[in-house]
MARLUMDO-200957 format. One record per atom (N, C-alpha, C, CB): x, y, z. Coordinates in steps of 0.1 Angstrom, whole numbers, plus 5000, padded with zeros to 4 digits. Glycine has a CB too. Example, Ala and Ser with C-alpha at 12.3 -4.5 7.8 and 13.67 -1.06 7.14 Angstrom:
<nodes>
513249435078
512349555078
513249675078
511349555090
512849785071
513749895071
512950005079
514149945057
</nodes>
This chain:
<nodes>
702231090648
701131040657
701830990670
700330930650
702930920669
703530860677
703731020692
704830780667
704331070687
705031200696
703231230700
706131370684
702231250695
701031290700
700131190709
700331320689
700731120705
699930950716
700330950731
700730770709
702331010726
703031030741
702631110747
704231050742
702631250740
702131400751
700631360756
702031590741
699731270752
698131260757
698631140770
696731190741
699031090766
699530970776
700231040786
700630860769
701231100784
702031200795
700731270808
703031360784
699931350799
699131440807
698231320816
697931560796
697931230806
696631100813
698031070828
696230870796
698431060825
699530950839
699931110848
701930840829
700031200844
700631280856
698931390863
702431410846
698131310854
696731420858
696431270870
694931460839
696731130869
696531050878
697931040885
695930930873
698731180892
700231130897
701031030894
700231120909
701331000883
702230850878
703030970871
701330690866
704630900875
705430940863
705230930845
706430880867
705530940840
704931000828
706431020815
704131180835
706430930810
707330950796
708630940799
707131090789
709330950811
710631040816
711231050804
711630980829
712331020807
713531080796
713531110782
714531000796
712231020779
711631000761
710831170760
710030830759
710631230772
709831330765
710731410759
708831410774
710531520746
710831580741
710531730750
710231540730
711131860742
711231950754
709732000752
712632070753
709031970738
707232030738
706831930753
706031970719
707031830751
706231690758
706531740769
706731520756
707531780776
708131830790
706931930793
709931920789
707032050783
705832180787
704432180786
706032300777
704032020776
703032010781
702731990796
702431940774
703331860800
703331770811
703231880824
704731660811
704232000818
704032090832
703032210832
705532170835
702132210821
701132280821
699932190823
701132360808
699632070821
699031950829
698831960841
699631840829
700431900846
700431900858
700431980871
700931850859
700332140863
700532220873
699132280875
701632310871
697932300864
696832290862
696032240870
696632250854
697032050874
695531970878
695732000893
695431780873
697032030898
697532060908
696632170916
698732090906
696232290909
695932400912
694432380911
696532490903
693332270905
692132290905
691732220920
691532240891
692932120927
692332050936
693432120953
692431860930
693632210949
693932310961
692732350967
694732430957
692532330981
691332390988
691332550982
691532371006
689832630988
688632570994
687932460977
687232741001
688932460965
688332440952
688232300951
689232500940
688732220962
688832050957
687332000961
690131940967
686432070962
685031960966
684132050953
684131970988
684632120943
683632190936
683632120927
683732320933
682832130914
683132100899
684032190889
681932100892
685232110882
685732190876
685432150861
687032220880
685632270847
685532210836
686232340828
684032160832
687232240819
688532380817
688232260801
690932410831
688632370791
689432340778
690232450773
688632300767
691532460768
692432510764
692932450748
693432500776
692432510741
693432500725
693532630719
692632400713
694432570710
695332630699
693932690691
696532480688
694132850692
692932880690
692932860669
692533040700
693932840664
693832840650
693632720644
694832910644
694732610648
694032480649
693132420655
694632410651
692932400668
692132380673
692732230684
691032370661
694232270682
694632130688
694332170704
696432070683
694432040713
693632020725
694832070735
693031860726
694932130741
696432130753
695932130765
697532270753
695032130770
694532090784
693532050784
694632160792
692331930790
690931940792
690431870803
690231900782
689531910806
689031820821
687631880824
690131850836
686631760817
685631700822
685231820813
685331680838
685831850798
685031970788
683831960779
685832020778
683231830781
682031820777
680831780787
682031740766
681531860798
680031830810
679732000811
680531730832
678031950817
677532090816
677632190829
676032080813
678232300824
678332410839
677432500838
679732510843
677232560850
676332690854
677332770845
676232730873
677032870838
678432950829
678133090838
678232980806
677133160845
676733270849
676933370838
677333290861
677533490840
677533600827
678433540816
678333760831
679433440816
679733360806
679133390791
679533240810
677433370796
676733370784
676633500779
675433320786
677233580780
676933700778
678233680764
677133820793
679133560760
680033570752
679033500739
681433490756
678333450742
677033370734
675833470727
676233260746
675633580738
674433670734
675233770724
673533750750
676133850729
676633930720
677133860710
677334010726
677733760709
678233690697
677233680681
678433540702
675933660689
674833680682
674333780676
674133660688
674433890685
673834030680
674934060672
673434160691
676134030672
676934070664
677134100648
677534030667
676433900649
676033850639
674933890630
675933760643
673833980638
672733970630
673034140632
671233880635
673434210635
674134360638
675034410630
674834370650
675534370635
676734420627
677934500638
676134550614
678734500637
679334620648
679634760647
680334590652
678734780631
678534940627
677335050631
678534940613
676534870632
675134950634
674835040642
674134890636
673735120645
673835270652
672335280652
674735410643
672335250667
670635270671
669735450667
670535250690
668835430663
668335600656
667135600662
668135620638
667335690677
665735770677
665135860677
665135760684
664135860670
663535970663
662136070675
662835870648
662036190672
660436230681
659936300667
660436390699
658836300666
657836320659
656436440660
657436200660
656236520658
654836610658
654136560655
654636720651
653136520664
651936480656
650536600657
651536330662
650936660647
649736800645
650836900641
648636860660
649937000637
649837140634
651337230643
648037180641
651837250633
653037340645
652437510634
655837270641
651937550647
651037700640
652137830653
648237690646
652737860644
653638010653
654737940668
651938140663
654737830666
655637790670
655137700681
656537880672
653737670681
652937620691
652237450686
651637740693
653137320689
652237240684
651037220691
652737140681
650137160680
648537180678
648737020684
647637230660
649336940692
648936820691
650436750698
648436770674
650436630695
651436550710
653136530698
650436310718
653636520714
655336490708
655636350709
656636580716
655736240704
656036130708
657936090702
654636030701
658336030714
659535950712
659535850707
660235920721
660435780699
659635640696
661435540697
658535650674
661035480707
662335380715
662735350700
661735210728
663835310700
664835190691
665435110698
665935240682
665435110708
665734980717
667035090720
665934780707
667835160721
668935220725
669235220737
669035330723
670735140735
670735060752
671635210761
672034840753
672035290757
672435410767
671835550762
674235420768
670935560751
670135690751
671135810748
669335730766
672335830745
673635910747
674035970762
673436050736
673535860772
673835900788
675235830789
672535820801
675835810783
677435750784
678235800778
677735620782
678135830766
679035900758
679436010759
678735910749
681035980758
682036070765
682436170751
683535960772
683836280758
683836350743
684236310732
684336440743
684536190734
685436130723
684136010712
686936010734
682936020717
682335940712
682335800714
682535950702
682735740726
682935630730
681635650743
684735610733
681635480746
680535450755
681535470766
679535290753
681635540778
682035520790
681335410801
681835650794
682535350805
682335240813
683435280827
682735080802
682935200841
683735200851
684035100854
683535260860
685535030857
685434850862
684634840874
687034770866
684234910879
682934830891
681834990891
683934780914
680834940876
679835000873
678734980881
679534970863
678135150880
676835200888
675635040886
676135380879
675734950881
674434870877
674834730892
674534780853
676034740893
676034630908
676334690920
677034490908
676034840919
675834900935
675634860947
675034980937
674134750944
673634720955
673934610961
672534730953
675234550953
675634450958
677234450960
675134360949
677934550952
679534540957
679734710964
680834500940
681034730970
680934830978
682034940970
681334780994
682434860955
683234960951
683135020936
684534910953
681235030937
681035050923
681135240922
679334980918
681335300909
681335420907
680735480895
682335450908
680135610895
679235620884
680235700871
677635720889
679835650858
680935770850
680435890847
681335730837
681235960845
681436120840
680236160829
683036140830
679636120818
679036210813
677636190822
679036200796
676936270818
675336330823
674436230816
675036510816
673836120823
672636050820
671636100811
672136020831
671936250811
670236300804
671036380791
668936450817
672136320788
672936440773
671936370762
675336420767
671536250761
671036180750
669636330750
670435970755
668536310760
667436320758
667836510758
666436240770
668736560768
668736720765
669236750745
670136800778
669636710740
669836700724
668736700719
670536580718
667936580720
666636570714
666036700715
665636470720
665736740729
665336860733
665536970724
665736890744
666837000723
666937120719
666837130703
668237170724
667136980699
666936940681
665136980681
667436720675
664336990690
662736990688
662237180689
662036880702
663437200702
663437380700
663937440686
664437460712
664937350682
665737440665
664537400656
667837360656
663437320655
662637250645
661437390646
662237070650
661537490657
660737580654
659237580667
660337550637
659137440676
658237420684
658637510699
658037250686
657937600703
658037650719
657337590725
657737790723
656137540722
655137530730
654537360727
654137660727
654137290734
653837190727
652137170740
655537060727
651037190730
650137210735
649337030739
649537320726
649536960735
648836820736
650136720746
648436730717
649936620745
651136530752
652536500747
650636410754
653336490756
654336370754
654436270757
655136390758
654836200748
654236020748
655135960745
653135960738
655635810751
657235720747
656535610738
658335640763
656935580727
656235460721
657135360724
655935470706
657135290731
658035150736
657435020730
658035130754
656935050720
656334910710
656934800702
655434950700
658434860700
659834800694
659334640697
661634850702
659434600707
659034440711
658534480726
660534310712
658434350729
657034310741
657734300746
655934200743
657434390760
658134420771
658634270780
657134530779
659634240783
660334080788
660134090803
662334060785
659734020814
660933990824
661833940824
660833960832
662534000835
664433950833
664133800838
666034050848
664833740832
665133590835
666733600841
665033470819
666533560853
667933530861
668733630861
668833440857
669733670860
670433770866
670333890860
671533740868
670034030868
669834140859
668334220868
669434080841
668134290857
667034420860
665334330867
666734520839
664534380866
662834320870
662534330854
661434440882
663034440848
662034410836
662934500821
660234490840
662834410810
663534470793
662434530785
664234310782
662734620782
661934760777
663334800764
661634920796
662134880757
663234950747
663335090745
663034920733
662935110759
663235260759
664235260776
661435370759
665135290776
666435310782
666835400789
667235330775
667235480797
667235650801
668235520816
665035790805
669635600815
670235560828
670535410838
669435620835
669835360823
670435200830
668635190836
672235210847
667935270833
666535310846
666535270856
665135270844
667635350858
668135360875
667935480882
669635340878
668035490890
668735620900
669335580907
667935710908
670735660904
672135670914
671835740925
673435750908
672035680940
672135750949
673735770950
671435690960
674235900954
675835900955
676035950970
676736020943
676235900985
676035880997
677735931002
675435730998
677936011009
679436101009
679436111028
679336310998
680436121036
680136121045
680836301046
680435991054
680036341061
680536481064
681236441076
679336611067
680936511088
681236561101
680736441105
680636701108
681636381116
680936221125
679736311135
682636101141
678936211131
677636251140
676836351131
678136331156
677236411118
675736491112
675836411102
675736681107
674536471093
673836381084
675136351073
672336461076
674836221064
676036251054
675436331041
676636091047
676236361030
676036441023
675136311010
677536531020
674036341010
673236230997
672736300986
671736131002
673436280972
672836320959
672136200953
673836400949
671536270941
670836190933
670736210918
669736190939
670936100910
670736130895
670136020890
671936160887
669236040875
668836240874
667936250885
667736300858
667836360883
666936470894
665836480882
667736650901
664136450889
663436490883
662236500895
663236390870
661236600889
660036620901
659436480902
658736750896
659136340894
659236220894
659236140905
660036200890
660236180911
660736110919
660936170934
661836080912
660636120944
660236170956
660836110966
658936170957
662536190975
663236090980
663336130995
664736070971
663736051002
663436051013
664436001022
662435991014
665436111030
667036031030
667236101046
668736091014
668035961052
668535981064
669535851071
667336001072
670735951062
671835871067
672935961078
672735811055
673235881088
674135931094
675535901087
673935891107
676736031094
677935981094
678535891107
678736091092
679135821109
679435741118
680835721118
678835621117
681535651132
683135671133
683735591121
683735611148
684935601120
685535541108
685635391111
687035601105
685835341123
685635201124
684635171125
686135151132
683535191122
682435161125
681735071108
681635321131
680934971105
680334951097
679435061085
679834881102
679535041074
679335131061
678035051059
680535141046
676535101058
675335001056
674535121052
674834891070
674535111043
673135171034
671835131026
673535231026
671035121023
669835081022
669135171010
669235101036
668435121004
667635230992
666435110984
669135320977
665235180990
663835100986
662935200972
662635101002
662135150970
661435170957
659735190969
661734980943
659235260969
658435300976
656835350966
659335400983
655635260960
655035290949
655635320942
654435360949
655235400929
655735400919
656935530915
654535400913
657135600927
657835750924
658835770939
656335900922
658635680945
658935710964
659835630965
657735690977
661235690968
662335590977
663035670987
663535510966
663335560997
663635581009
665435511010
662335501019
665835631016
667435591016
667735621032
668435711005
668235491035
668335481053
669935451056
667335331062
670135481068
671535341068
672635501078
672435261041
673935431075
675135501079
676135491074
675335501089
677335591071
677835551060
679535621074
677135661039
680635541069
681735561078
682535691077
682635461076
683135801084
683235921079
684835871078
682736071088
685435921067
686635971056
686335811047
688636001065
685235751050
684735681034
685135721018
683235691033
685135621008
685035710995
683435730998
685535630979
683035810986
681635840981
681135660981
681735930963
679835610984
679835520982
678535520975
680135440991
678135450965
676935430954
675735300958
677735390937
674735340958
673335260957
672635300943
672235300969
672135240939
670935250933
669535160931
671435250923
668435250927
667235180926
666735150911
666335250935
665935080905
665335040895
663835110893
665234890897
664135230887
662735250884
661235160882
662935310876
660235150884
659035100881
658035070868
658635160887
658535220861
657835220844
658835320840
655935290842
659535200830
660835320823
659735420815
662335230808
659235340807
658235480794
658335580805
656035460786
657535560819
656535690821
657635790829
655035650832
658835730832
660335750835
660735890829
661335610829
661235810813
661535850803
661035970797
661435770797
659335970800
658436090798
658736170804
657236080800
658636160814
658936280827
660536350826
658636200844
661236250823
662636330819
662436430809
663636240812
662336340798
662136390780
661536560783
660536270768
660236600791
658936660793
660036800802
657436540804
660936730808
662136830821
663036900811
663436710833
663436810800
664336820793
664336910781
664536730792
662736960774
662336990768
662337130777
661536900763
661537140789
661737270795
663537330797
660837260809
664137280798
665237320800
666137410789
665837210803
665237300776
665437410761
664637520754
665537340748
663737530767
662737660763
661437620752
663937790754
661337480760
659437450750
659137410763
659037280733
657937510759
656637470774
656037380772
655437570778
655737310780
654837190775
653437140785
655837060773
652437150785
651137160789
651237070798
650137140779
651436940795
651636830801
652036800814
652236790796
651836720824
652536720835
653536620835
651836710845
654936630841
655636480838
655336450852
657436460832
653936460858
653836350870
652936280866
653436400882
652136300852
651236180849
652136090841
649836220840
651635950841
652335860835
652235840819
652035760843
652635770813
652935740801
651435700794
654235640801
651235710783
649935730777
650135620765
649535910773
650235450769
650235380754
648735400744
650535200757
647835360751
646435370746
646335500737
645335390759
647535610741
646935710729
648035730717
646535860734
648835650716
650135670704
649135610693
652035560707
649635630682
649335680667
649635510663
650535810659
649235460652
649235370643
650435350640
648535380632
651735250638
652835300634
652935380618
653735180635
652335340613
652635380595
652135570595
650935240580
651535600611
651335760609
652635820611
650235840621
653735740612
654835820612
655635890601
655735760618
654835790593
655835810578
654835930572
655735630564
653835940576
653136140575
653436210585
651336180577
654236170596
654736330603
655736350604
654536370614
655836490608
657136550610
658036520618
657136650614
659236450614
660736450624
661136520627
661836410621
661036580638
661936690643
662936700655
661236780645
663036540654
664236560663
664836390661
663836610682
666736390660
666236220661
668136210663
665136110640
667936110677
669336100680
670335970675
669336090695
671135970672
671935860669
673035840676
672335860658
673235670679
674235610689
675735600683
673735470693
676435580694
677635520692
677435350682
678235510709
678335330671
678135190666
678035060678
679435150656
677234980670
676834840683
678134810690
676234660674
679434800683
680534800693
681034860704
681334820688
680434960705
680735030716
679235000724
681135190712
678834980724
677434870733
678234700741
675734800716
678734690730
679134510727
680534500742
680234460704
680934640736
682234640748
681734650761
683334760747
680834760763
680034800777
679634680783
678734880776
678734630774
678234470777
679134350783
677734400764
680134350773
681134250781
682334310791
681934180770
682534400788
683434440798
683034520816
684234540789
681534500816
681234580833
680434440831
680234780837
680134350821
679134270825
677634310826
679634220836
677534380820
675434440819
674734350818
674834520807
673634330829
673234260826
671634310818
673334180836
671234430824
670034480813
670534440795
669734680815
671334540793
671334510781
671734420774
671734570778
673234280781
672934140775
670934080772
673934030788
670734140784
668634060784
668434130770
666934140801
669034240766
667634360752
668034260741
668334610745
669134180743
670134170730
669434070722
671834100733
668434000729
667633850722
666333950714
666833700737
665934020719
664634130715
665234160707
664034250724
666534260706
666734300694
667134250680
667334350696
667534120685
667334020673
666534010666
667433910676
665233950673
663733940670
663034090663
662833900685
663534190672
662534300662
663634300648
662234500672
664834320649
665434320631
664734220626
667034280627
664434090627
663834010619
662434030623
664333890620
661934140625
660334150624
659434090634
659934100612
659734050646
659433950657
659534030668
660333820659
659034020677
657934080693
658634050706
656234000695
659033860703
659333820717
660733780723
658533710719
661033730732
662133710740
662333560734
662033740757
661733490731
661633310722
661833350714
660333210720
661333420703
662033450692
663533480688
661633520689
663433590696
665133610695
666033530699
665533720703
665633440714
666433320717
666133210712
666433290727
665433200702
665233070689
666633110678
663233090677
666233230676
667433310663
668833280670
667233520660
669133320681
670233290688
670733140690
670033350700
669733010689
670132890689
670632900676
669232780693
669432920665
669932880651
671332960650
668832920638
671533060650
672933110650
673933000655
673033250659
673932990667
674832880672
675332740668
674432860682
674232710658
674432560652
675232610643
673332470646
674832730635
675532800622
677232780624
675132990623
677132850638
678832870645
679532680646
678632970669
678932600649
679432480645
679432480658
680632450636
678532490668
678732460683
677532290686
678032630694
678532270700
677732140701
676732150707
678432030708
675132180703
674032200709
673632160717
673332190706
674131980717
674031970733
674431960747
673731920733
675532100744
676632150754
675632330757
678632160743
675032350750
674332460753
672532430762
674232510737
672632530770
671132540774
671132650780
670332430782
669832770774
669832950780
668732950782
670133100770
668132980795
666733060794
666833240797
665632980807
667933230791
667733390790
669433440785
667133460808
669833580782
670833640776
672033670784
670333760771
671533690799
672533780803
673133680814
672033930809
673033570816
673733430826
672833480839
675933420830
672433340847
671733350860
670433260858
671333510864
670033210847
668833190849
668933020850
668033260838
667932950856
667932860858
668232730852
667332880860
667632810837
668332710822
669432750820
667632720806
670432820825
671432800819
672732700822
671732920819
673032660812
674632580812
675332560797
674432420819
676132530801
677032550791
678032440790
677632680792
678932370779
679632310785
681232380777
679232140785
682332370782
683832410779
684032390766
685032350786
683732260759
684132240745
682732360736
683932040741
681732370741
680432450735
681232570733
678932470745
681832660749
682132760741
683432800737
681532860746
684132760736
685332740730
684932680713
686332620739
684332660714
683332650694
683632760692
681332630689
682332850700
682032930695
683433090698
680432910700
683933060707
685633140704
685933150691
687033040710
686133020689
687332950676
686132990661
687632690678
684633010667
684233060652
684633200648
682633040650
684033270661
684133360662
685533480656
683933340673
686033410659
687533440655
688033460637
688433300662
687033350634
686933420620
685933500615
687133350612
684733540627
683733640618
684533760617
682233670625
683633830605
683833970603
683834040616
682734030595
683034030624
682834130635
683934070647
680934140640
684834010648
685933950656
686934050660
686533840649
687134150652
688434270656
687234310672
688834470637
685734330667
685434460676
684934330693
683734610665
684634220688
684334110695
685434100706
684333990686
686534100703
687734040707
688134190721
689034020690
688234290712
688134420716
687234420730
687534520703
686334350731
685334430742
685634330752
683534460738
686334250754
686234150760
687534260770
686533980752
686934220788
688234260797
689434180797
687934260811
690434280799
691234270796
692434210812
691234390789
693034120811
693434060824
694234130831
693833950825
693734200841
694934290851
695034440844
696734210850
693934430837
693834570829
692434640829
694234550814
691134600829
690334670828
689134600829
690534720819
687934670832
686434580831
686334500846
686534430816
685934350842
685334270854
686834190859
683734140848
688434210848
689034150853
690334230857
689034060846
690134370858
691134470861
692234430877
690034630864
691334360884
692334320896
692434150900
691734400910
691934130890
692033920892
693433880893
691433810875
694133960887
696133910892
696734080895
697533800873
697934040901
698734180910
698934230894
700734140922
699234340901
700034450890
701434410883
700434590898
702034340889
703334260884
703434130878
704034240893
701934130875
701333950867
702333960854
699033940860
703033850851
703533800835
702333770831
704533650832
701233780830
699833760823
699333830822
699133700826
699533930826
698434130831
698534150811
700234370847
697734150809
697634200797
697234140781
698534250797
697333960787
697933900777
696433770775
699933840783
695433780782
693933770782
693233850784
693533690788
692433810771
691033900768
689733790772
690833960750
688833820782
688033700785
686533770789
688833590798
685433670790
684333720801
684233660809
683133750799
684433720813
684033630834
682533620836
684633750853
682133550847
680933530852
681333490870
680233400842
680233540872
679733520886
678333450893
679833630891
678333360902
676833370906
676833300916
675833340897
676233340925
675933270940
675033330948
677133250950
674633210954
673233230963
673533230978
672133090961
672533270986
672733241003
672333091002
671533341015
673633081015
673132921020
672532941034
674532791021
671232931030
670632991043
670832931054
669333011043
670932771055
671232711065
672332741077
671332621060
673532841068
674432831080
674933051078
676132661075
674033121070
673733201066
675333241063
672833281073
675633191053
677133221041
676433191027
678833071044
677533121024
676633141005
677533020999
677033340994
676833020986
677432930976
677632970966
676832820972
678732980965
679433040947
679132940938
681333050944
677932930929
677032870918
677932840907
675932950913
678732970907
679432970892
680433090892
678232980878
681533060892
682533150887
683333110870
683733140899
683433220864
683833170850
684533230843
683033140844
685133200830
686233270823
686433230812
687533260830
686033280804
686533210787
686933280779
685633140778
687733320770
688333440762
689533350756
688933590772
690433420754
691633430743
693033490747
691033530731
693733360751
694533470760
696333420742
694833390789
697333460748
698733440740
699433430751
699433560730
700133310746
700933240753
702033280752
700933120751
703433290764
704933300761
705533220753
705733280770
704633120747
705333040740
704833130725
704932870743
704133180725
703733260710
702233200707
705033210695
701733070713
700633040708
699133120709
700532930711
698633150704
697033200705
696133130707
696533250695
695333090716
694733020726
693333060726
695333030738
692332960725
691233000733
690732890741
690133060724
690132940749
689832830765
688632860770
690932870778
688532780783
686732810791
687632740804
684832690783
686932810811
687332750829
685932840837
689532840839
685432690843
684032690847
684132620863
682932600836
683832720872
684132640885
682732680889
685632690895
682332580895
680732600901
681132510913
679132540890
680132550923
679432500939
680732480947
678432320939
681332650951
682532650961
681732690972
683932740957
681832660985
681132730997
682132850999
681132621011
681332941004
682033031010
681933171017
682633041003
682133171028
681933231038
681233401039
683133201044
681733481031
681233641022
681133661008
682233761024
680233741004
679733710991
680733800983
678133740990
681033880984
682033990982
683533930980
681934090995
684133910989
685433840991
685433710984
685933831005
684733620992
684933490983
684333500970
684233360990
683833550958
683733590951
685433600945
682833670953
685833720952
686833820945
687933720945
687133980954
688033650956
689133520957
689233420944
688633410969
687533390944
687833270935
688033310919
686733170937
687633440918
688333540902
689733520907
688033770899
690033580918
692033520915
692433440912
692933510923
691433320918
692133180913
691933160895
691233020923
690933190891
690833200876
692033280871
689433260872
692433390874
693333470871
695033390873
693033590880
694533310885
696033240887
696533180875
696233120898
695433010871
695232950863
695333040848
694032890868
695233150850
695533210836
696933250836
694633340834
697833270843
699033280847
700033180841
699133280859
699533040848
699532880844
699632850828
698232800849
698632920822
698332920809
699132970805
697332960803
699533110803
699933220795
701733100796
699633440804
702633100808
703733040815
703532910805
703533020833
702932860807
703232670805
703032640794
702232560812
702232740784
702232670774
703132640764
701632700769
703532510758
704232460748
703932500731
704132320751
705232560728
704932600716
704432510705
705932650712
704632530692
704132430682
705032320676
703632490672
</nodes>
């Protein structure tokens, strides 16, 4: 006790610049004092000395304390929470589980002609098989197609948005149907359709197709002619309307892309010529009637005609009773990659649609409809985990919303529980990796002693400050699991909220470095056992 009284005493005197132990420290007491004091040094370096900070660092197997400051006050956590939501689903998931959706005949298949409608019926499948690569993994890019509209270096991945739904397709042509004489219909009844609370999509649905997006991909040609603009998917749906110029290379990159009624977007702007490709996207309006009109494209593509038009919209008023499923015919039914490979996507690009699906999907396994439900199940989980409840507050899954905060000791609980659930190998796994991949692939140089050696989720969030039209970084954040040079295994939280700062882009990307620094600090300073 004595040696433990000194090292707390050491950090207390050198976190208020007083010398500290001298010659009595021991060589641990030394490495704490310099992982203290180089910490406290580093949180009150401008532009960071007028913000709030809140860091805890322990021994992630004991649980002993090696750095803290101010870890039971509450922060903005931003996507943080996204270590909380998936922690959950994990829990009530599994990380084997494997979303299954099924289409159905409903009628008469007479000479190869059904007598009646084809309905999909959602499972809440948060990529539809539009990501899955050849290896059976969910493809992800560290600056994913879902924050186009806001950073300038997002990129879409390699497989084909529509491989989920062209399968179905062709599993409904081998089932013996050419012709499908009545409708196609999406049953999206899994749970009650959400709006997004705080950061993320307009609206959580359980039927999926593309993020229900459309990628604009914007390329420049010749300075002075149009640039080169594609689009995915391509469906008669959708009705686009594009006029961008190429412009000199020094010139500003500004592109634009609106949602125009329910089927109409307009793509304006100018893009710089020898640019990379640069990516927009828009948010469809009605995923079902989205989804229909794909499914309806996709179905022709495998040689079933289908009566239908996919320019009419989605038809809930006429889907079937659920219990008429268990009398009809399955004839087609896709299955996902296991929830792990969702869990990684989620934490490692930071999603925020599908962190929002994750509370729904709670609620419908346990037989429940709403977004309260699921985030009721998700508190009770959390007490389960041995977290301090009243370090927690979510009004929603994916960080941003107004209820949210969190405090450093809360989730560092839930780290340290985590760590011994079953589902912790694939938990641990999806988290980015520092200087390696995801949301933290460039937070330190390529030559970091740390590049590799934290697994964490970051968060972001800031608003315009309209008054002087710059912005306020709300919340930058970081909590994961990193190993120390000293050998220890660590889990931590570092929550910096209300830095001013001048571009939303850069000062952003700055103040991830400084988290990344401070992770440097960590990995370096810490004292063995």
């Amino acid at each position: 006790m004595r040696v433990q009284r000194c090292r707390l005493y050491s950090v207390f005197l050198t976190l208020f610049g007083l010398s500290a132990c001298g010659a009595m420290l021991r060589a641990e007491d030394k490495a704490a004092s310099s992982l203290a004091s180089k910490l406290a040094a580093a949180i009150e370096e401008p532009p960071y000395r007028n913000a709030h900070w809140g860091i805890l660092i322990v021994d992630r197997t004991s649980g002993e304390v090696l750095f803290e400051h101010q870890a039971d006050k509450l922060f903005a956590p931003a996507s943080t929470t996204k270590l909380f939501s998936t922690a959950a689903a994990f829990d009530v998931l599994g990380p084997d589980y494997r979303f299954e959706t099924p289409i159905y005949a409903l009628g008469k298949i007479d000479d190869g002609r059904l007598l009646g409608d084809l309905v999909l019926v959602a499972s809440g499948d948060l990529t539809l098989g539009g990501r899955t690569d050849d290896a059976g993994h969910i493809a992800f890019t560290d600056s994913d197609h879902i924050y186009a509209q806001f950073v300038s270096t997002a990129e879409l991945t390699k497989p084909d948005p529509l491989a989920g739904l062209d399968a179905l397709a062709k599993q409904v042509a081998a089932a013996g149907i050419k012709h499908v004489t009545g409708d196609v219909l999406v049953d999206a009844r899994l749970f009650d359709e959400a709006e997004s609370s705080g950061s993320g999509p307009e609206r959580v649905t359980p039927i999926v197709v593309n993020d229900n997006l459309i990628d604009f991909l914007i390329e420049p040609t010749e300075l002075g002619k149009p640039a080169k603009v594609e689009w995915r998917p391509k469906t008669v749906a959708a009705r686009v309307d594009v006029q961008v110029a190429t412009v000199a290379e020094k010139e500003e990159t500004a592109v634009s892309v609106s949602a125009v009624g329910e089927s109409g977007f307009i793509v304006r702007g100018q893009i710089a010529a020898g640019r990379k490709p640069l990516v927009r996207t828009v948010e469809v309006s009605e995923p079902d009637s989205f989804a229909r009109a794909l499914l309806i494209e996709a179905l022709g593509r495998a040689g079933v005609r289908v009566d239908a038009s996919p320019l009419a919209g989605n038809s809930p008023q006429a889907l079937p009773k659920p219990e008429q499923y268990v009398t009809s015919q399955r004839v087609a039914l896709l299955e996902s990659p296991p929830f792990a490979e969702n869990a990684k996507l989620i934490l490692k690009v930071s999603h925020n649609l599908h962190a929002s699906t994750l509370p729904l999907l709670i609620a419908a396994k346990n037989g429940e409809r709403t977004l309260t439900a699921g985030m009721r199940r998700q508190h009770d989980f959390f007490h389960r985990a041995g977290c301090d409840l009243d370090g927690i507050s979510f009004g929603g899954a994916a960080g941003g919303a107004r209820a949210d905060y969190v405090s450093p000791r809360a989730a560092v609980q839930l780290l340290r529980y985590m760590s011994t659930h079953k589902a912790f190998a694939a938990y641990r796994a999806g988290l980015p990796v520092l200087g390696v991949d995801g949301t933290l692939a460039r937070a330190v140089p390529a030559d970091s002693p740390a590049k590799g050696k934290v697994a964490a989720k970051t968060g972001t969030l800031l608003w315009g400050n309209t008054g002087n039209g710059q912005y306020i970084l709300t919340s930058k954040a970081l909590a994961g699991y990193a190993a120390a040079a000293s050998g220890r295994d660590l889990a931590f939280a570092m929550f910096l909220n209300n830095v001013l700062i001048a571009r939303s882009e850069e000062g952003a990307r700055k103040a991830g470095e400084k988290l990344g620094s401070l992770c440097e600090i960590v990995v370096a300073e810490t004292p063995g056992k």
